[in-house]
C-alpha positions as protocol buffer text, in pm:
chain_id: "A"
residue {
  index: 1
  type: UNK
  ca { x: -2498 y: -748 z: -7937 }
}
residue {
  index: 2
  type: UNK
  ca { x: -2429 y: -737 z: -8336 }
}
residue {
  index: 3
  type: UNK
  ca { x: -2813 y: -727 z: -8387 }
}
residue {
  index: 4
  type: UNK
  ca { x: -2899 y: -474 z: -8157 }
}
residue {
  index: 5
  type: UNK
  ca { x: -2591 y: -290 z: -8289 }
}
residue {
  index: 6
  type: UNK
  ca { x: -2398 y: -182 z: -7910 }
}
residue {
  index: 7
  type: UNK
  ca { x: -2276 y: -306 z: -7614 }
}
residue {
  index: 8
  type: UNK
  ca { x: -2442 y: -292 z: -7272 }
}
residue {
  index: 9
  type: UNK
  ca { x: -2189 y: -220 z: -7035 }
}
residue {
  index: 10
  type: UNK
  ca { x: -2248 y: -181 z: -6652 }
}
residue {
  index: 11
  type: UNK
  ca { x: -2047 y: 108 z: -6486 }
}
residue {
  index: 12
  type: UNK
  ca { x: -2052 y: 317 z: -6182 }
}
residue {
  index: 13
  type: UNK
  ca { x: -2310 y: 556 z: -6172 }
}
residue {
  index: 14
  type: UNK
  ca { x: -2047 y: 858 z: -6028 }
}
residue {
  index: 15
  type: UNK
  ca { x: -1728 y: 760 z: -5928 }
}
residue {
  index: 16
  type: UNK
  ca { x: -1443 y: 979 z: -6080 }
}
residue {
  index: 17
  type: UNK
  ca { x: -1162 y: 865 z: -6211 }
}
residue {
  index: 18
  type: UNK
  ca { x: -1347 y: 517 z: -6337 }
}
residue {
  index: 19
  type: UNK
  ca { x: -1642 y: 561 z: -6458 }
}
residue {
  index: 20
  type: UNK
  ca { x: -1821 y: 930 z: -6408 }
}
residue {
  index: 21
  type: UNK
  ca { x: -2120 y: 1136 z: -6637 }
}
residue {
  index: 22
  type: UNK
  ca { x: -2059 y: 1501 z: -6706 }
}
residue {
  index: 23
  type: UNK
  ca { x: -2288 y: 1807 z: -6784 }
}
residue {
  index: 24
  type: UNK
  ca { x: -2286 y: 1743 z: -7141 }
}
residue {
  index: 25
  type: UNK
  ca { x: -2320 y: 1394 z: -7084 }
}
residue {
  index: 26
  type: UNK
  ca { x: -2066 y: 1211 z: -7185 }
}
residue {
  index: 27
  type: UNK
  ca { x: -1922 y: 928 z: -7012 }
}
residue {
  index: 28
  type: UNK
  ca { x: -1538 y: 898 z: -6911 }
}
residue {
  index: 29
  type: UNK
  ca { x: -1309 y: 729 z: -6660 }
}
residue {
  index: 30
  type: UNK
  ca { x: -1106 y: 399 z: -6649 }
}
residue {
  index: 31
  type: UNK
  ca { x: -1350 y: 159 z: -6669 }
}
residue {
  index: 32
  type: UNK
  ca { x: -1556 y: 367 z: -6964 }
}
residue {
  index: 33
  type: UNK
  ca { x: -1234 y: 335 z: -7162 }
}
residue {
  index: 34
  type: UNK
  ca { x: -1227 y: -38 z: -7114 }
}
residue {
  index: 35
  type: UNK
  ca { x: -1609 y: -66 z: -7230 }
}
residue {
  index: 36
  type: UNK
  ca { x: -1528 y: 97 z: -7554 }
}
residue {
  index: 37
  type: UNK
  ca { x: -1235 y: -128 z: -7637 }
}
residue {
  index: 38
  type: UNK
  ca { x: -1462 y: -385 z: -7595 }
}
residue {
  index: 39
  type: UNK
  ca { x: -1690 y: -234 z: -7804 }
}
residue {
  index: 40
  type: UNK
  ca { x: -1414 y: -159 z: -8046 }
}
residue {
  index: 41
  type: UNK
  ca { x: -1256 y: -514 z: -8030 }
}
residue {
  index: 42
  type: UNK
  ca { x: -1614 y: -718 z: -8118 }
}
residue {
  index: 43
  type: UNK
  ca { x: -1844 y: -442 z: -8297 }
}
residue {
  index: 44
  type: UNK
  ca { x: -1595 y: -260 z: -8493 }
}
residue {
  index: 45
  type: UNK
  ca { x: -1689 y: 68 z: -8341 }
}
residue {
  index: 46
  type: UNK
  ca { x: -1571 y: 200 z: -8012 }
}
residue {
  index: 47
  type: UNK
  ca { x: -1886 y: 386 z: -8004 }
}
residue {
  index: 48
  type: UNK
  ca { x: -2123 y: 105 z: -8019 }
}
residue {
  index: 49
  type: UNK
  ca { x: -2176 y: 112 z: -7637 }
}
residue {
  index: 50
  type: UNK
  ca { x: -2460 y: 210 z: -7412 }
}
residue {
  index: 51
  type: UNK
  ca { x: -2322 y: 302 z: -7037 }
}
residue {
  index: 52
  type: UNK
  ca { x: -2590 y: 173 z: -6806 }
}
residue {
  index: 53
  type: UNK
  ca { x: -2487 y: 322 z: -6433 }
}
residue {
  index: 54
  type: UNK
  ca { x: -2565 y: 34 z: -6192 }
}
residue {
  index: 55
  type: UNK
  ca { x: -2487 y: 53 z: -5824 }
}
residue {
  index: 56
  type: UNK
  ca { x: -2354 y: -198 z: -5564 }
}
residue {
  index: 57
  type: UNK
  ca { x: -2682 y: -363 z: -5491 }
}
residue {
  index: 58
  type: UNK
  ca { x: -2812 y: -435 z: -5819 }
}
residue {
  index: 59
  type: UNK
  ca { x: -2494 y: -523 z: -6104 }
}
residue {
  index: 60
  type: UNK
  ca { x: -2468 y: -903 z: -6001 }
}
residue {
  index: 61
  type: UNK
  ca { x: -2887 y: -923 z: -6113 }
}
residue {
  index: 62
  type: UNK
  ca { x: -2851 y: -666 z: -6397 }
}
residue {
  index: 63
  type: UNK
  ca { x: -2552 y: -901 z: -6518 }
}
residue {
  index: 64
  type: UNK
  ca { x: -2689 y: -1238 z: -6483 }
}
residue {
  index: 65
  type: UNK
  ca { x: -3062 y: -1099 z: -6625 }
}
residue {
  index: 66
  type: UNK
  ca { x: -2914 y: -1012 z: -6937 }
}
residue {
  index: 67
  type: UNK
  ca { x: -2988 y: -610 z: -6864 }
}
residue {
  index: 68
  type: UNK
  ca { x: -2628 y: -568 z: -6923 }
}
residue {
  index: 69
  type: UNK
  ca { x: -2347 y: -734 z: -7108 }
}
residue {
  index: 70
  type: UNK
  ca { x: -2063 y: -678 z: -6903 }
}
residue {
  index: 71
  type: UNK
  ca { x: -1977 y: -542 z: -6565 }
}
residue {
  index: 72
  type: UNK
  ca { x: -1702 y: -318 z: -6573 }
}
residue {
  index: 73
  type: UNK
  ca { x: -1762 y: -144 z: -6221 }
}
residue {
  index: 74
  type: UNK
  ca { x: -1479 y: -135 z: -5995 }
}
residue {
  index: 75
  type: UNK
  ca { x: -1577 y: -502 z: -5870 }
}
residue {
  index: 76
  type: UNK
  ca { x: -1369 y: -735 z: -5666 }
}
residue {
  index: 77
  type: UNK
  ca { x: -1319 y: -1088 z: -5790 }
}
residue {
  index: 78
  type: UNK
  ca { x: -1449 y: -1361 z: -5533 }
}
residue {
  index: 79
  type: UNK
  ca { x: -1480 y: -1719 z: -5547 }
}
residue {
  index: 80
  type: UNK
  ca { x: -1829 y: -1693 z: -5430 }
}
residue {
  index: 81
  type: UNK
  ca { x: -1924 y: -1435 z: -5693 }
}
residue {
  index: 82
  type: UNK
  ca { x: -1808 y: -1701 z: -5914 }
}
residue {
  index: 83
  type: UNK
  ca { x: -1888 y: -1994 z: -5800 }
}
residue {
  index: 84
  type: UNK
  ca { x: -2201 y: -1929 z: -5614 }
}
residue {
  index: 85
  type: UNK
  ca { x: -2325 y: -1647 z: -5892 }
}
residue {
  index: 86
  type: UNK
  ca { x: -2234 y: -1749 z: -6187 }
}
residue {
  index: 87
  type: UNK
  ca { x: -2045 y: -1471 z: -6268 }
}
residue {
  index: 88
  type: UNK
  ca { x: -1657 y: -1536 z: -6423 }
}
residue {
  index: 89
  type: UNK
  ca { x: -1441 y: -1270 z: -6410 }
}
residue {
  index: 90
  type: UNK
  ca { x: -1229 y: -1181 z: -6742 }
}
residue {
  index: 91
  type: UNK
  ca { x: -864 y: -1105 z: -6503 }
}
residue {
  index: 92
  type: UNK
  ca { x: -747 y: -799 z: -6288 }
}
residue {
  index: 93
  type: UNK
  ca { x: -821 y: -469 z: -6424 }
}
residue {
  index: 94
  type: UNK
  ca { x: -686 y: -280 z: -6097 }
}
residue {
  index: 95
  type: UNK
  ca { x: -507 y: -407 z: -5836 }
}
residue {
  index: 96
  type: UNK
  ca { x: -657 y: -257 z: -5504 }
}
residue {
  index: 97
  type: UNK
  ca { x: -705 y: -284 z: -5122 }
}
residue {
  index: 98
  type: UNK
  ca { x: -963 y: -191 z: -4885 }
}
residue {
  index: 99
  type: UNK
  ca { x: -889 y: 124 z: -4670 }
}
residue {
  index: 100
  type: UNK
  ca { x: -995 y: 450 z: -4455 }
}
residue {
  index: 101
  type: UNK
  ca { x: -1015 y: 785 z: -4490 }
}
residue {
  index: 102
  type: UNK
  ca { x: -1040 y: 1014 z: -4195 }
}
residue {
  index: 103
  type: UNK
  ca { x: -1107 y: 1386 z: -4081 }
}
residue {
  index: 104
  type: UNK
  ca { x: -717 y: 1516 z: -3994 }
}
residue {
  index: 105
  type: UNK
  ca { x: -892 y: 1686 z: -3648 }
}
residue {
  index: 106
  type: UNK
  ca { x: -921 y: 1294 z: -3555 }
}
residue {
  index: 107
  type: UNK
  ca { x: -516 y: 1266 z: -3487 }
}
residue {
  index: 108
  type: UNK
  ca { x: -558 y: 923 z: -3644 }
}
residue {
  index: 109
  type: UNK
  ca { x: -235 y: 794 z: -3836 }
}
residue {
  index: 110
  type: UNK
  ca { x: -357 y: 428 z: -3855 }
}
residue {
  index: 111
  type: UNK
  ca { x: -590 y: 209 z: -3911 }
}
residue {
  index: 112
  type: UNK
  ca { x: -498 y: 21 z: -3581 }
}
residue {
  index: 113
  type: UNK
  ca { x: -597 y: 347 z: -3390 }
}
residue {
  index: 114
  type: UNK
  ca { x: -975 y: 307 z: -3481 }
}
residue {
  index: 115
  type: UNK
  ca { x: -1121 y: 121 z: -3224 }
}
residue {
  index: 116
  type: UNK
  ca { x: -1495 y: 222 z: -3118 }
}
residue {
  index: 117
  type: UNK
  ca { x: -1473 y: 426 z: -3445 }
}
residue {
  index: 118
  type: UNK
  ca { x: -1812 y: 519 z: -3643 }
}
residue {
  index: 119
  type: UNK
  ca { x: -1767 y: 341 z: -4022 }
}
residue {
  index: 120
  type: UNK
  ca { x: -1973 y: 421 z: -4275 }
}
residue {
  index: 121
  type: UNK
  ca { x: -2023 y: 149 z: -4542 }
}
residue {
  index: 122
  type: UNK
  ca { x: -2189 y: 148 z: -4847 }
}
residue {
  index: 123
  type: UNK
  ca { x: -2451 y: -146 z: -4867 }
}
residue {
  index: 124
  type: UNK
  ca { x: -2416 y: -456 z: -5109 }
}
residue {
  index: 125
  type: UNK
  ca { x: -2011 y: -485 z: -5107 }
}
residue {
  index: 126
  type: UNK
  ca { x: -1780 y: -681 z: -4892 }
}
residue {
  index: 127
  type: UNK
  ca { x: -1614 y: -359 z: -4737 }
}
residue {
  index: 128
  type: UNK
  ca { x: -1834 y: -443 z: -4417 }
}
residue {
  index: 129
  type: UNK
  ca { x: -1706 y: -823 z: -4436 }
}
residue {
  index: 130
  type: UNK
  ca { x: -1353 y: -736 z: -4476 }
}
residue {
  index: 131
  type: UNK
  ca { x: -1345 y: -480 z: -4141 }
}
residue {
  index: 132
  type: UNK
  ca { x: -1522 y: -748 z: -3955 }
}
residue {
  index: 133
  type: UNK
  ca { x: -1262 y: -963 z: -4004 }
}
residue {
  index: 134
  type: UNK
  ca { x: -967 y: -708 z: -3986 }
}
residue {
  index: 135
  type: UNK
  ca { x: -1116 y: -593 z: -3671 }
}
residue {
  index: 136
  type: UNK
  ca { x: -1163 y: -904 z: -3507 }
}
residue {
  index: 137
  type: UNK
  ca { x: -835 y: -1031 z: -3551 }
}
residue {
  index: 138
  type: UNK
  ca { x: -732 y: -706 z: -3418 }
}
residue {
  index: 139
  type: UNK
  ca { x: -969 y: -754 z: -3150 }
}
residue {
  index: 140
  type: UNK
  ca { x: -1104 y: -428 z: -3170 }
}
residue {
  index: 141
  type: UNK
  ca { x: -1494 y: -288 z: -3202 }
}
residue {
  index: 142
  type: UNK
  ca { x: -1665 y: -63 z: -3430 }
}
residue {
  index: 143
  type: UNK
  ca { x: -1999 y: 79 z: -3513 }
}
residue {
  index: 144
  type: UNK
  ca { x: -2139 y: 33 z: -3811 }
}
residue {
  index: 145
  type: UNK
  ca { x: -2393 y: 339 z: -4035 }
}
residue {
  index: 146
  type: UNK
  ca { x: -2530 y: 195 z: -4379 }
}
residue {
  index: 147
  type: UNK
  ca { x: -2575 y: 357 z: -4672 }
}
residue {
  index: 148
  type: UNK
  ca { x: -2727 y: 259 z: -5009 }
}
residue {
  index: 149
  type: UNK
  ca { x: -2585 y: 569 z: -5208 }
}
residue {
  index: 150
  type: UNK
  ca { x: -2222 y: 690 z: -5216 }
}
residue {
  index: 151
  type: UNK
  ca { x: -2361 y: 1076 z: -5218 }
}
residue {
  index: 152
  type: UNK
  ca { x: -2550 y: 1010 z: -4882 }
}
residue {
  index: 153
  type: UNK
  ca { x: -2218 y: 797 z: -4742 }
}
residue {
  index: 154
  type: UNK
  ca { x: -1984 y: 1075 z: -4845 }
}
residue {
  index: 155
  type: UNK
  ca { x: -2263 y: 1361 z: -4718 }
}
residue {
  index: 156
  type: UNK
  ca { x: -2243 y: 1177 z: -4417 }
}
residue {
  index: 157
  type: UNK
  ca { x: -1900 y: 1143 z: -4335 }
}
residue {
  index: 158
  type: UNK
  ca { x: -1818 y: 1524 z: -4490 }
}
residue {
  index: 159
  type: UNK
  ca { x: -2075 y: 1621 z: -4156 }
}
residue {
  index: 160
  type: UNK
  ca { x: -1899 y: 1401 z: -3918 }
}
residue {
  index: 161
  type: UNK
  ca { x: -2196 y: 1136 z: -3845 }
}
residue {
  index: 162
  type: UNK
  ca { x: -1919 y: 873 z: -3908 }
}
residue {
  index: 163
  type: UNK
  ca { x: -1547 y: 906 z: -3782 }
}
residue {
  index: 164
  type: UNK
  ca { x: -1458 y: 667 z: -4098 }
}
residue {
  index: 165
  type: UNK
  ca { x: -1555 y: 564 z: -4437 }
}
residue {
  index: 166
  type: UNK
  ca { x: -1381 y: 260 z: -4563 }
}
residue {
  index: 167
  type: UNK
  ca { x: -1400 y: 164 z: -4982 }
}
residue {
  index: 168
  type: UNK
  ca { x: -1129 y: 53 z: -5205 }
}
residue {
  index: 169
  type: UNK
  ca { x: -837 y: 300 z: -5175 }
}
residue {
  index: 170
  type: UNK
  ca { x: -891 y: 400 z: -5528 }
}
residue {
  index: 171
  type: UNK
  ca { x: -1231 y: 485 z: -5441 }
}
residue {
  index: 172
  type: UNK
  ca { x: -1116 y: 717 z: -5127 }
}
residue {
  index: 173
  type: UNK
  ca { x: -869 y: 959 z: -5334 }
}
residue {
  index: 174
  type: UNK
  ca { x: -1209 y: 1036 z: -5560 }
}
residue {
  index: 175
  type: UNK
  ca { x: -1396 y: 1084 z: -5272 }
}
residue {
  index: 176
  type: UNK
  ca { x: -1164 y: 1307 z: -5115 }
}
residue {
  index: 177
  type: UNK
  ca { x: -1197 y: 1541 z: -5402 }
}
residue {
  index: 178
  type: UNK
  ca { x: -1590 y: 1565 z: -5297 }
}
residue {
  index: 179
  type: UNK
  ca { x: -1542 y: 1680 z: -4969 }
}
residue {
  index: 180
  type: UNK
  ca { x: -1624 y: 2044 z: -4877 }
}
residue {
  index: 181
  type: UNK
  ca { x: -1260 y: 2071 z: -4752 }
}
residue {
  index: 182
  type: UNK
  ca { x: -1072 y: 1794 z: -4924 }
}
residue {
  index: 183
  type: UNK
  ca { x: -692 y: 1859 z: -4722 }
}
residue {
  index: 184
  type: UNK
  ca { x: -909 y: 1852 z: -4378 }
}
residue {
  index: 185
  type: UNK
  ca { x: -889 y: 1477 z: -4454 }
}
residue {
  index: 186
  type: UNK
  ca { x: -619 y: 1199 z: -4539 }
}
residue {
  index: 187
  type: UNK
  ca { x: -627 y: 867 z: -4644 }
}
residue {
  index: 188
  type: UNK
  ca { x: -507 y: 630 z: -4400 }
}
residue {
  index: 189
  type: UNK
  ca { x: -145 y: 391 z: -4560 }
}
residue {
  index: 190
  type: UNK
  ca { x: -319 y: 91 z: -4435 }
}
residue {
  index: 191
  type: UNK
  ca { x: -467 y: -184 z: -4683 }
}
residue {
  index: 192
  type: UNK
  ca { x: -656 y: -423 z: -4518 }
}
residue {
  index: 193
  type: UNK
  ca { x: -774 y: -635 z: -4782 }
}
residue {
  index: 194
  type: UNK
  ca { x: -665 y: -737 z: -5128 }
}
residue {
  index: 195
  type: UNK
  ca { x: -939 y: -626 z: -5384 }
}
residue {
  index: 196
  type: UNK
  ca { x: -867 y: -762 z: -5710 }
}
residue {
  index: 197
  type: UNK
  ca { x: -1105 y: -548 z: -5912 }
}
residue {
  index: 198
  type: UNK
  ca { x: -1195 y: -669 z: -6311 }
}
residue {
  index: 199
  type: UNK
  ca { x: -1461 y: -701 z: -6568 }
}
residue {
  index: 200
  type: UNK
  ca { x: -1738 y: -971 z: -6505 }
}
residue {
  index: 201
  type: UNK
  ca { x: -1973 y: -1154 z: -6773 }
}
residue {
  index: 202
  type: UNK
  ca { x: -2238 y: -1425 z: -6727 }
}
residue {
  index: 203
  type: UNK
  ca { x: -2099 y: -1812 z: -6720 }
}
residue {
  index: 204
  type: UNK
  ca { x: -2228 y: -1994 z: -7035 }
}
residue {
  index: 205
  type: UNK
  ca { x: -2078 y: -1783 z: -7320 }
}
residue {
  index: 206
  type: UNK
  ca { x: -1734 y: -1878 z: -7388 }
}
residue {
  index: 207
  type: UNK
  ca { x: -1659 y: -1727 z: -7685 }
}
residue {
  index: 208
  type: UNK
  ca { x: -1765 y: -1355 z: -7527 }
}
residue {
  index: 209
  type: UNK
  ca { x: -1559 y: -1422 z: -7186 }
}
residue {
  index: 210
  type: UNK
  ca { x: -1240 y: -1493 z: -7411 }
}
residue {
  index: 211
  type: UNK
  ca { x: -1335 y: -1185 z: -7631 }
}
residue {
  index: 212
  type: UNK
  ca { x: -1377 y: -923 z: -7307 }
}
residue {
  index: 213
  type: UNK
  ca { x: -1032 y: -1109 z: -7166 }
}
residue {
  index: 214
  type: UNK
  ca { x: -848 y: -1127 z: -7412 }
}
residue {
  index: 215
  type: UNK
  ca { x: -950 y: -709 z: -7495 }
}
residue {
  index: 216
  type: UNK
  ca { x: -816 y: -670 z: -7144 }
}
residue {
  index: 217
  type: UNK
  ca { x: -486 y: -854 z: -7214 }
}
residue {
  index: 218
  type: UNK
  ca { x: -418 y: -670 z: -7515 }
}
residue {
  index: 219
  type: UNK
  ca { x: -447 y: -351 z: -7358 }
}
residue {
  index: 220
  type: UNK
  ca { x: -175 y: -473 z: -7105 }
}
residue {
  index: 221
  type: UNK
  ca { x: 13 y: -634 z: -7389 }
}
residue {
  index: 222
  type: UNK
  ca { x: 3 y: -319 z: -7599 }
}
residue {
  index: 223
  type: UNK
  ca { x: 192 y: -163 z: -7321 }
}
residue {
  index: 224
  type: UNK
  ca { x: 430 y: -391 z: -7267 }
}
residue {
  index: 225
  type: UNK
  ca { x: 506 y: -374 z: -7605 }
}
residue {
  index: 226
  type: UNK
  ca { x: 507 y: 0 z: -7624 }
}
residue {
  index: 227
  type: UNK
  ca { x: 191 y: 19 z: -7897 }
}
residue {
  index: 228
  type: UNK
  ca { x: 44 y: 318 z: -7840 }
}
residue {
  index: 229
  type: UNK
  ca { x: -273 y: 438 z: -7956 }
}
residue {
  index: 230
  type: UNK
  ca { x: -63 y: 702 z: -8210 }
}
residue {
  index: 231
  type: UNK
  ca { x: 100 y: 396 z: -8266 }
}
residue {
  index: 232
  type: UNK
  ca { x: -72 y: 105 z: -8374 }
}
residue {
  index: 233
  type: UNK
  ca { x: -119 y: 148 z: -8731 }
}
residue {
  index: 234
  type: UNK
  ca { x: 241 y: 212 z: -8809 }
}
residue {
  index: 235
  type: UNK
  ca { x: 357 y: -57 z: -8604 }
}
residue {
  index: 236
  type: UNK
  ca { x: 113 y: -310 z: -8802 }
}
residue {
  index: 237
  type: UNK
  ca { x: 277 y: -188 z: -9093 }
}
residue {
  index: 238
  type: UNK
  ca { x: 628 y: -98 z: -8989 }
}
residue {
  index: 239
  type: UNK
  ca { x: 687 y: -328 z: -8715 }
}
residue {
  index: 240
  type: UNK
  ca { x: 963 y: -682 z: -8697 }
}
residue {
  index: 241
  type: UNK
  ca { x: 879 y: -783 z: -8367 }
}
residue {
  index: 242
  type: UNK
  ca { x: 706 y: -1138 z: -8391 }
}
residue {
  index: 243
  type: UNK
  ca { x: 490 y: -987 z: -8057 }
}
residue {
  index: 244
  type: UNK
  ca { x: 370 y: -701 z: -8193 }
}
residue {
  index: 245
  type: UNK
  ca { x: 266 y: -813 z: -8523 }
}
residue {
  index: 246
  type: UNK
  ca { x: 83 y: -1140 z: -8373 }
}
residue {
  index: 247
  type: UNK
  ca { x: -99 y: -884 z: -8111 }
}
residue {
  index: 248
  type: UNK
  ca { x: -180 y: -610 z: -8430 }
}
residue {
  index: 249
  type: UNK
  ca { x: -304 y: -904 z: -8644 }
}
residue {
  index: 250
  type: UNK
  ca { x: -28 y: -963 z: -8915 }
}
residue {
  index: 251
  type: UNK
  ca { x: 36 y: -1322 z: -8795 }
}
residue {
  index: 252
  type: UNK
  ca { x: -185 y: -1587 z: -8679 }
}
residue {
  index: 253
  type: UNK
  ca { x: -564 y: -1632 z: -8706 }
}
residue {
  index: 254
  type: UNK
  ca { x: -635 y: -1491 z: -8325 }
}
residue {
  index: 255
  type: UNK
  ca { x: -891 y: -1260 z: -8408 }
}
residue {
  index: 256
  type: UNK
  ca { x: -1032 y: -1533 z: -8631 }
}
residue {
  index: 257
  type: UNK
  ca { x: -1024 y: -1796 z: -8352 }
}
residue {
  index: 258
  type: UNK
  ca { x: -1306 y: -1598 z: -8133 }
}
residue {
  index: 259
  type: UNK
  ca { x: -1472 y: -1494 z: -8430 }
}
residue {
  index: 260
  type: UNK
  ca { x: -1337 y: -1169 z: -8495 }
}
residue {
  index: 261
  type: UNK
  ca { x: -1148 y: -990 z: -8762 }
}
residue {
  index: 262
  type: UNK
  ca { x: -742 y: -934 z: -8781 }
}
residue {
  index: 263
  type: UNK
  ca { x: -795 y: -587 z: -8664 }
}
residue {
  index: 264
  type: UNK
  ca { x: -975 y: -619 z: -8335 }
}
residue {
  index: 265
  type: UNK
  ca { x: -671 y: -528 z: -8101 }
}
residue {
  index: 266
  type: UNK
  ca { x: -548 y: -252 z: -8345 }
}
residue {
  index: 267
  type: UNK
  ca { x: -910 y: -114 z: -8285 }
}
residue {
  index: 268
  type: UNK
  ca { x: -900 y: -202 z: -7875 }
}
residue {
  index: 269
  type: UNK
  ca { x: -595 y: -21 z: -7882 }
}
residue {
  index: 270
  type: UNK
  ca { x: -649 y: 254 z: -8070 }
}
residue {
  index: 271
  type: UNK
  ca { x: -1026 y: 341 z: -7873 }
}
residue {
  index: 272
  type: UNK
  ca { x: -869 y: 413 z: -7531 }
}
residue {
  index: 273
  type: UNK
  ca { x: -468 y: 358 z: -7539 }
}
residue {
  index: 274
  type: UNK
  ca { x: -272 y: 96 z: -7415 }
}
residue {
  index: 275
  type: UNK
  ca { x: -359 y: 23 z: -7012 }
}
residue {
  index: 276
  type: UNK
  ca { x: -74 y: 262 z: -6949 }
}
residue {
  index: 277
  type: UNK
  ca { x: -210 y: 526 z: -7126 }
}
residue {
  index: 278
  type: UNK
  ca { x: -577 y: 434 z: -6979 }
}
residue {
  index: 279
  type: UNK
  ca { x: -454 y: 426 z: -6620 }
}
residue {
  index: 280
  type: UNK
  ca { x: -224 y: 774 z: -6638 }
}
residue {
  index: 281
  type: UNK
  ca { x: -517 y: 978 z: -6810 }
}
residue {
  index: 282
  type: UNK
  ca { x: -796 y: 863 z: -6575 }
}
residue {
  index: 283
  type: UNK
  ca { x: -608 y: 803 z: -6259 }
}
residue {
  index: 284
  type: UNK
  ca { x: -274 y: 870 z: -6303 }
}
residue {
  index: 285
  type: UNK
  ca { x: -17 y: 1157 z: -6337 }
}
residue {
  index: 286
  type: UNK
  ca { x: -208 y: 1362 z: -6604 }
}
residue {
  index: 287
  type: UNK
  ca { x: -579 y: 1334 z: -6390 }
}
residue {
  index: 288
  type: UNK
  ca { x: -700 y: 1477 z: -6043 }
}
residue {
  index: 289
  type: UNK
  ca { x: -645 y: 1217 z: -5854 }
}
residue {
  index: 290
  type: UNK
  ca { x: -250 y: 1179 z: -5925 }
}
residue {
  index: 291
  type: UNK
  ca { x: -252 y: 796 z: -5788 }
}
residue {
  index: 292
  type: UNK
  ca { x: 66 y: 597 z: -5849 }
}
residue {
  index: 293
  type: UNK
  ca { x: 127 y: 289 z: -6043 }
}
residue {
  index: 294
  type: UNK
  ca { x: 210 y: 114 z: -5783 }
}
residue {
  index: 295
  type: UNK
  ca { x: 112 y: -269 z: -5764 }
}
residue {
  index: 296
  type: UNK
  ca { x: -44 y: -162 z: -6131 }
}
residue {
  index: 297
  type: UNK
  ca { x: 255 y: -116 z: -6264 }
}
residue {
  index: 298
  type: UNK
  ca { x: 394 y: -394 z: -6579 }
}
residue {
  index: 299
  type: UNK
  ca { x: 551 y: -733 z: -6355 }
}
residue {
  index: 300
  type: UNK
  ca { x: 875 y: -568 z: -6521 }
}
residue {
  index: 301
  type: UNK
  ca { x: 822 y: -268 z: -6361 }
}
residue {
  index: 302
  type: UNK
  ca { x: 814 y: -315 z: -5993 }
}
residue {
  index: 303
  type: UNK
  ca { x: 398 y: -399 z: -6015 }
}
residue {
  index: 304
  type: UNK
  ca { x: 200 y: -694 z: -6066 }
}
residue {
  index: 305
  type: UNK
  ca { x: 48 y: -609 z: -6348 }
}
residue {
  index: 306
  type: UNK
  ca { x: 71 y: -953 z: -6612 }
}
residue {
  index: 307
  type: UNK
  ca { x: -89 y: -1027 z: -6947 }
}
residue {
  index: 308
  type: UNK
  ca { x: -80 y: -1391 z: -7113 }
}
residue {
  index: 309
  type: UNK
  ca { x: 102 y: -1324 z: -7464 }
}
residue {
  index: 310
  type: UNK
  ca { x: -55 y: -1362 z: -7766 }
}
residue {
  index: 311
  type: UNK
  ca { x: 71 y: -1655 z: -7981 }
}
């Protein structure tokens, strides 16, 4: 990556709120904000990064080819992705769960109400495998209509060919928003799955994987510890707290000991925000889709949201 002078970083190739192209093209979303404190954290420059939209199908072959460098695509963490892949997963970017949404007209309040139902899925993700399972325990039956793009899936269920499409609930308030009549449909309270979504790298390169998690736990870290973006130079100056000046570089050789400068999580920090900040301007309060912290919220919040501390 420092010779060819940017990272290659796998995202979504349309899904808003986490990784999404506009007219002028420039990238933006959750997971685009993670990519370029990456980028910020090991090249010095949170604009040394190259989005590369990859769907469902083909990220696990674009990672493990080399195309990319990192996968930062709204991707569940499996033991076989890991173990039968080769993948490893840097932690839990976004705590999720699989759901439904539904046309209103339906009079459907729950998932448990969908027998017989018409799902759409989208191909090459383990939404299919997880209603299988849901609805066999359940003992009920469903048809299943693939897709291999989201805009043909959504298309689709907007016309009524499917009664359901079931994705990560994150996923379903953005697609929501695409629909010709988005308060004609709701999206159903049930989770039916956990879907422990994070940045993937290849297995073999050590010193990377602790670079991308240790990016991500400084971004959780930072907001823990209340270092904002605005922030993070002052406090490197300013700051007592043994915490903060350890995660801004004052103490310790931890940028040193994965080969990087003091600086690299004053420079994570300062690309994108703490994860608070992230999550609130993408998905949160102060974007469309208005989603709440929830189980993202700090472990000392009310969520399950944890970072290892630097020291």
């Amino acid at each position: 990556m420092k010779a060819r002078g940017k990272l290659l970083c796998g995202v979504n190739p349309g899904l808003l709120g986490f990784a999404a192209k506009s007219a002028d093209g420039n990238w933006a979303g959750f997971d685009v904000d993670f990519c370029r404190a990456v980028a910020a954290a090991a090249l010095g420059d949170s604009g040394k990064v190259e989005f590369v939209p990859v769907n469902a199908q083909e990220r696990f072959d674009k990672l493990k080819s080399g195309a990319i460098d990192l996968l930062a695509r709204n991707t569940t963490w499996t033991m076989e992705r890991e173990t039968k892949l080769g993948l490893r997963f840097a932690g839990v970017s976004y705590h999720d769960g699989q759901g439904f949404i539904v046309k209103k007209l339906l009079g459907v309040n729950s998932a448990l109400n969908l027998t017989g139902a018409a799902i759409c899925f989208l191909s090459g993700t383990t939404t299919q495998a997880n209603v299988e399972d849901f609805f066999r325990e359940k003992q009920m039956t469903f048809a299943p209509v693939m897709f291999d793009k989201i805009g043909d899936l959504v298309k689709a269920f907007d016309e009524g060919r499917c009664d359901t499409y079931t994705a990560d609930l994150s996923q379903l308030y953005a697609v929501r928003l695409q629909l010709a009549n988005p308060d004609d449909s709701s999206v159903l309270p049930d989770a039916v799955s956990k879907e422990p979504l994070g940045p993937a790298v290849r297995q073999g390169d050590e010193q990377w994987f602790n670079i991308v998690r240790w990016t991500l736990f400084a971004l959780v870290n930072g907001e823990e510890l209340d270092v904002r973006a605005s922030e993070a130079d002052r406090l490197k100056a300013e700051s007592t707290s043994p915490a903060i000046r350890r995660l801004l570089g004052v103490e310790g050789t931890f940028g040193a000991d994965m080969g990087l400068d003091p600086d690299w999580a004053v420079r994570a920090i300062k690309a994108a925000g703490h994860y608070g900040e992230i999550f609130e301007r993408n998905l949160g309060q102060g974007s469309v889709l208005k989603i709440e912290r929830g189980m993202n919220a700090l472990w000392n919040g009310g969520g399950l949201l944890y970072a290892p501390p630097v020291r």
